[in-house]
VEXDREN-2710 file (C-alpha; in Angstrom, 1 decimal):
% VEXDREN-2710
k/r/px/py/pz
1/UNK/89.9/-79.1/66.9
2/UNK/87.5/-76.2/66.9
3/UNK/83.8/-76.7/66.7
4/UNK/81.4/-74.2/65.5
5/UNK/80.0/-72.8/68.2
6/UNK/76.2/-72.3/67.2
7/UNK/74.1/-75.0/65.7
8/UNK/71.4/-74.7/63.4
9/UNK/67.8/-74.9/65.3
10/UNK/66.7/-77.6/66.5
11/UNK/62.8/-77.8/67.1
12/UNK/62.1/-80.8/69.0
13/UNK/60.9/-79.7/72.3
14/UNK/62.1/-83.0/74.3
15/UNK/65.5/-84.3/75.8
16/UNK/67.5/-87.2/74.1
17/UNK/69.8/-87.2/77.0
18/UNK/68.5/-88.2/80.1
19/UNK/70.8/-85.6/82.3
20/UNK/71.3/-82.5/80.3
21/UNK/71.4/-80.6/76.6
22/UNK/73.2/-77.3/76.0
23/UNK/72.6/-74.8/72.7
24/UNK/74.3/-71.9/71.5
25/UNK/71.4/-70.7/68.5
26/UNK/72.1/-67.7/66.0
27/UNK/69.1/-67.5/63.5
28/UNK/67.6/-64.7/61.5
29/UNK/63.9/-65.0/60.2
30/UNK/63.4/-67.4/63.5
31/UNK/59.9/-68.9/62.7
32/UNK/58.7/-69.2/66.4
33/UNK/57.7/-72.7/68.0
34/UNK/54.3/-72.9/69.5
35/UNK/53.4/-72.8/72.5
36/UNK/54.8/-75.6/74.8
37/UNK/56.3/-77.0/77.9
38/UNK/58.8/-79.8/79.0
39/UNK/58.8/-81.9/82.1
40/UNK/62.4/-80.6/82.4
41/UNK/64.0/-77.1/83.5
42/UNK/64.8/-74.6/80.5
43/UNK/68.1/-72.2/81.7
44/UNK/67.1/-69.4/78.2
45/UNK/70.3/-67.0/77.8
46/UNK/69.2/-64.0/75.8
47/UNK/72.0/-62.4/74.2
48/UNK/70.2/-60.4/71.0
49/UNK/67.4/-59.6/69.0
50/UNK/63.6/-58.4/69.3
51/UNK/61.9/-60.9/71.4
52/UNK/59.4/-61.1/74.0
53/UNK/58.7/-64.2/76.2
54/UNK/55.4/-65.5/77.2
55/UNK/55.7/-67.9/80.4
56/UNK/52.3/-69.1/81.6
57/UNK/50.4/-65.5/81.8
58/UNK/53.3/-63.0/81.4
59/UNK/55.0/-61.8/79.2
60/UNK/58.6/-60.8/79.4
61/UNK/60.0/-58.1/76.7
62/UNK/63.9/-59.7/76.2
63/UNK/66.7/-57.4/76.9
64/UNK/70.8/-58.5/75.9
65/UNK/71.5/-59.9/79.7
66/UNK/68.2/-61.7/80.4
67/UNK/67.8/-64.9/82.3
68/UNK/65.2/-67.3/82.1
69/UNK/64.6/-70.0/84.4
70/UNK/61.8/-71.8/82.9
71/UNK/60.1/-74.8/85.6
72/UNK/58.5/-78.1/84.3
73/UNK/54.7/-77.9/82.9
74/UNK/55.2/-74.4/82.6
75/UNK/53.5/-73.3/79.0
76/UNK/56.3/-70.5/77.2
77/UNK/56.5/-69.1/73.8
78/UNK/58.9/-66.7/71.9
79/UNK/57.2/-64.0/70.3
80/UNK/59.9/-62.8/67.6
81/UNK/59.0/-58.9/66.8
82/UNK/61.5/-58.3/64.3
83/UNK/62.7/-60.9/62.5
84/UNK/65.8/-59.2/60.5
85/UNK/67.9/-58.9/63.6
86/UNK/69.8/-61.7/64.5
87/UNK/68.5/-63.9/67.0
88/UNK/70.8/-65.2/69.3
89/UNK/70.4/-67.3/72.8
90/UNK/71.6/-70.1/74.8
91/UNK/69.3/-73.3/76.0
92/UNK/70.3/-75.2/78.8
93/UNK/67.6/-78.6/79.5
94/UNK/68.5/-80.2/82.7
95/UNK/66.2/-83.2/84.4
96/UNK/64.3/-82.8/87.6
97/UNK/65.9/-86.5/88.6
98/UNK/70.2/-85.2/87.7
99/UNK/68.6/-81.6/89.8
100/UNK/68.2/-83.8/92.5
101/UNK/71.5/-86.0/92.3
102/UNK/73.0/-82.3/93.0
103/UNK/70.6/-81.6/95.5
104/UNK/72.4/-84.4/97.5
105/UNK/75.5/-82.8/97.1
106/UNK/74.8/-79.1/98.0
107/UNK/71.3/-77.5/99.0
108/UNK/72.7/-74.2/96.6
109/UNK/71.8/-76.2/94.0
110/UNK/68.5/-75.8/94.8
111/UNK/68.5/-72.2/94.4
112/UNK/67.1/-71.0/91.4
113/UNK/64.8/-74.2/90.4
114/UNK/63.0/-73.5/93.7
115/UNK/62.6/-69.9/92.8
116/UNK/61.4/-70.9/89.7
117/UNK/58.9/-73.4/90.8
118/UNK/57.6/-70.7/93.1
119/UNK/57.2/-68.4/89.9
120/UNK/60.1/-66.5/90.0
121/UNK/61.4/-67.2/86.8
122/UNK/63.1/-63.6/84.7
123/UNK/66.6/-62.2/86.0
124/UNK/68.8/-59.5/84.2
125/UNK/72.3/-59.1/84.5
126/UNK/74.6/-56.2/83.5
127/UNK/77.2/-56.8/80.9
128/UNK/80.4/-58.2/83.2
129/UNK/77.8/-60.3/84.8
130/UNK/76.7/-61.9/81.7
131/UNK/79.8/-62.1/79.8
132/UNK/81.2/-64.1/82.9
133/UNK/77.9/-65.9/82.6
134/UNK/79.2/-66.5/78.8
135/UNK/82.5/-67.4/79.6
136/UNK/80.5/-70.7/81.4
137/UNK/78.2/-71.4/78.7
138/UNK/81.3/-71.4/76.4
139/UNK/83.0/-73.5/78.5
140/UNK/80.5/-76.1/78.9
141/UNK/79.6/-76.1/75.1
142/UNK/83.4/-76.5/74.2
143/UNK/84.2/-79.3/76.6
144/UNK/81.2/-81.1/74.9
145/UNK/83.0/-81.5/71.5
146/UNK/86.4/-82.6/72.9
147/UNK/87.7/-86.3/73.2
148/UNK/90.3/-85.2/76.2
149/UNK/91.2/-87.4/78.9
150/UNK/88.4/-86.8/81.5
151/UNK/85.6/-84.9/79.4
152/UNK/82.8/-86.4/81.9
153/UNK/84.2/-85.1/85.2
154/UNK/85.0/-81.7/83.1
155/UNK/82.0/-81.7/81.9
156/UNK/80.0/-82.6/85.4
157/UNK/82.1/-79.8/86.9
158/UNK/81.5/-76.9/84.8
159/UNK/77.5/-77.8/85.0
160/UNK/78.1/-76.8/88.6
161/UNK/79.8/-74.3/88.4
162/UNK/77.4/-72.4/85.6
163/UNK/74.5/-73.0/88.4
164/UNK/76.3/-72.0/91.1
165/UNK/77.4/-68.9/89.5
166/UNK/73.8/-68.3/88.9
167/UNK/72.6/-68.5/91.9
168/UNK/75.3/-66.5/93.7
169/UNK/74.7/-63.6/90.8
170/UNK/71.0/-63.6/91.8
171/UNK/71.5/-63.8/95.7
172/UNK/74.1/-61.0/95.1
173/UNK/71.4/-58.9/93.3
174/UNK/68.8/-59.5/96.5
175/UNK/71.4/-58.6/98.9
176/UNK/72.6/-55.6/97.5
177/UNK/69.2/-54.2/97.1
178/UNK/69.1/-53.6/100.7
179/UNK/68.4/-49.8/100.2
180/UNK/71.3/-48.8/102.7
181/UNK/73.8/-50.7/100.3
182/UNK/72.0/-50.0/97.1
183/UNK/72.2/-46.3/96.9
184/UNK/75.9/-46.2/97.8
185/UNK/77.2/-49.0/95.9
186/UNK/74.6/-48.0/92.9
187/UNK/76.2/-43.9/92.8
188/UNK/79.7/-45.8/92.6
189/UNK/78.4/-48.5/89.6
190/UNK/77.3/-45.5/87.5
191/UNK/79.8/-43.2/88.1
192/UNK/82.1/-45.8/86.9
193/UNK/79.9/-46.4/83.7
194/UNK/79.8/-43.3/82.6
195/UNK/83.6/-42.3/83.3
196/UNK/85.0/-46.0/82.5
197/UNK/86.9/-44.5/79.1
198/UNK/88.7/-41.6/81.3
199/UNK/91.5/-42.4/83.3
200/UNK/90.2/-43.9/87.3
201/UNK/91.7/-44.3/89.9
202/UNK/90.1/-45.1/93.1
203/UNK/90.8/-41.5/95.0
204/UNK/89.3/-40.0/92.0
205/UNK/85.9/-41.7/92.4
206/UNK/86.2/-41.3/96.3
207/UNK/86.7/-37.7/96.0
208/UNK/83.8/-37.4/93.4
209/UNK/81.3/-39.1/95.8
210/UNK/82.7/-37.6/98.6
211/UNK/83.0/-41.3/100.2
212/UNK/86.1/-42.8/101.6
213/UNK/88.2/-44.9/99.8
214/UNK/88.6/-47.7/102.0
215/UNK/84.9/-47.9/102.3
216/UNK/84.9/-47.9/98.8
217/UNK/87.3/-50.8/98.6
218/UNK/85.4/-52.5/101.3
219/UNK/82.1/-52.2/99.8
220/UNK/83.7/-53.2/96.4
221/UNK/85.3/-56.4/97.8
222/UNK/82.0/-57.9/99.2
223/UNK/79.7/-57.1/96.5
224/UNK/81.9/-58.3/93.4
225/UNK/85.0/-60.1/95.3
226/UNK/86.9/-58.2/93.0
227/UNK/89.0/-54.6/93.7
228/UNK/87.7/-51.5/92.0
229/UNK/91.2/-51.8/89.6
230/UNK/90.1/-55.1/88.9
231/UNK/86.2/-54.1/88.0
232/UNK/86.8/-51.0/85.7
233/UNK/89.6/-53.6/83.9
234/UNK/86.9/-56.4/83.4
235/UNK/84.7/-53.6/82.5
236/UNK/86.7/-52.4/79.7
237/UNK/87.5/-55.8/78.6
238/UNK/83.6/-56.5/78.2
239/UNK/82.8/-53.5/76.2
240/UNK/85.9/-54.1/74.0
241/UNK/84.9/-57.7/73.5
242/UNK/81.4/-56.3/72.3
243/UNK/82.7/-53.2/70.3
244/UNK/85.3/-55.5/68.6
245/UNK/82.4/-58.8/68.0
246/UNK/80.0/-55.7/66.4
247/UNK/82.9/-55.1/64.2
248/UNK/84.9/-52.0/65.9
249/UNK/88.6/-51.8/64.8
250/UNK/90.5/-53.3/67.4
251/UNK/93.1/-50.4/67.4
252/UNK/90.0/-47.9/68.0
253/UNK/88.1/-49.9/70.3
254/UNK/90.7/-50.6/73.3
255/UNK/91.4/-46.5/72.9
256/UNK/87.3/-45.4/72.6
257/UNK/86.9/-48.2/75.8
258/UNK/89.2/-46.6/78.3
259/UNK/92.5/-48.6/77.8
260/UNK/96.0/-46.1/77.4
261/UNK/98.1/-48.5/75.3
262/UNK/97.8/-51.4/73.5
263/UNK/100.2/-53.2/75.4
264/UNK/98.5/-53.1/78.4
265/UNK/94.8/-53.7/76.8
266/UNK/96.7/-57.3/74.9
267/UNK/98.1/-58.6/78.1
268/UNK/94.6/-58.1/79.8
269/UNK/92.5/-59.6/77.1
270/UNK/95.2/-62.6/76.7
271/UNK/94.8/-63.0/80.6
272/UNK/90.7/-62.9/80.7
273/UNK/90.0/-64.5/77.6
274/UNK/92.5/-66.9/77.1
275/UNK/93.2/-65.8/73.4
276/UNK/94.2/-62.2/71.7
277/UNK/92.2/-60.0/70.6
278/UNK/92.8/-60.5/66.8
279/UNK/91.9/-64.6/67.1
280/UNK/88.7/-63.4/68.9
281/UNK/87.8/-61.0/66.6
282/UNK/88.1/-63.6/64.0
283/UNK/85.3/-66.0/65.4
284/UNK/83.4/-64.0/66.8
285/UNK/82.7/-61.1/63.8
286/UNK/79.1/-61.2/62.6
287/UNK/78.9/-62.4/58.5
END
């Protein structure tokens, strides 16, 4: 059985469970809570609206893509600057003591609460990165309202692998901006931006950049352990997933996002997502 996927807004600033709480939270007119901090970890997903954070003494203006990785005893604050647009954002709590029960596992757990407690707390991600980001959240959230045989272990599982997909996002994002890597694999990125609706083909953007296509293929395999095929897909697939939740005609927005035919754009959506495009459309469309 389907749950609703956000819940209304919850403003007790404390854990019930002793582990971990996960919140998908959609509001408009958000009247902001106080100033205030937790003696647990705060994972913040920004996915819309005007907001700006305050953690201790800075203050973060909130872009669709932003990660927050609030530590214990750290004072924070949203500032809401336009309280018409919808306000929408994950929370993810999770205790210093279940940190450290992973911590015994694998040091990469360690990762991004480190960096945090070190003051290192705002990451951005572009929009595949997120939307796989997403994809976890979702995950985890859904798992939480089922009854199936082994929820726990499924549940225990997909914790891990939302952190650990964090952290291997952000030590991607240090190791590619090695200036040698960044400017080549950066030209490449926004070439593919800005021509992902035309047709591509990787000797068209090798002969563009005047860079060879194997090195191409190379560099594209160690950065996103995907092919450049697979990327411009995924790429398409994220801006038709965002043209179709902002209420796009399907039928115009697999053409307008760089998809030939329709049965090519269903069978990649059904494969990525699980679900086609018309079922998405129908719980994800804004009222």
């Amino acid at each position: 059985m389907k749950h609703k996927r956000s819940s209304p807004f919850d403003p007790r600033q404390y854990m019930i469970s002793p582990d971990f709480e996960i919140f998908y939270y959609n509001d408009l007119h958000f009247q902001s809570v106080g100033s205030h901090s937790h003696d647990y970890y705060e994972f913040y997903f920004f996915e819309e609206g005007e907001v700006s954070m305050v953690i201790g003494k800075q203050v973060c203006p909130l872009h669709a893509g932003d990660v927050l990785v609030v530590p214990p005893g750290t004072p924070h604050q949203a500032n809401i600057l336009d309280p018409e647009i919808p306000y929408r954002r994950f929370v993810f709590w999770i205790s210093a003591a279940y940190l450290d029960q992973l911590y015994q596992e694998a040091a990469e757990y360690r990762c991004l609460p480190e960096k945090a407690d070190k003051g290192i707390c705002h990451y951005h991600f572009d929009l595949l990165s997120f939307n796989e980001i997403r994809s976890a959240l979702f995950s985890l959230l859904e798992e939480q309202h089922t009854e199936q045989f082994g929820r726990q272990e499924a549940i225990r599982l997909r914790i891990r692998l939302l952190l650990l997909l964090l952290s291997r996002l952000v030590t991607e994002q240090e190791e590619d901006a090695r200036p040698e890597v960044r400017s080549k694999y950066g030209s490449i990125i926004n070439y593919i931006d800005l021509h992902v609706s035309e047709p591509l083909t990787l000797e068209k953007i090798a002969g563009e950049l005047y860079l060879n296509k194997y090195y191409i293929a190379h560099l594209f395999q160690e950065n996103t352990g995907m092919s450049v095929h697979r990327y411009i897909i995924k790429k398409r697939l994220a801006l038709c997933l965002s043209a179709i939740k902002n209420g796009q005609n399907i039928s115009e927005a697999y053409i307008s996002c760089g998809f030939q035919d329709y049965s090519s754009f269903y069978r990649a959506f059904i494969k990525e997502y699980g679900m086609p495009p018309s079922s998405y459309k129908t719980l994800n469309t804004r009222p």
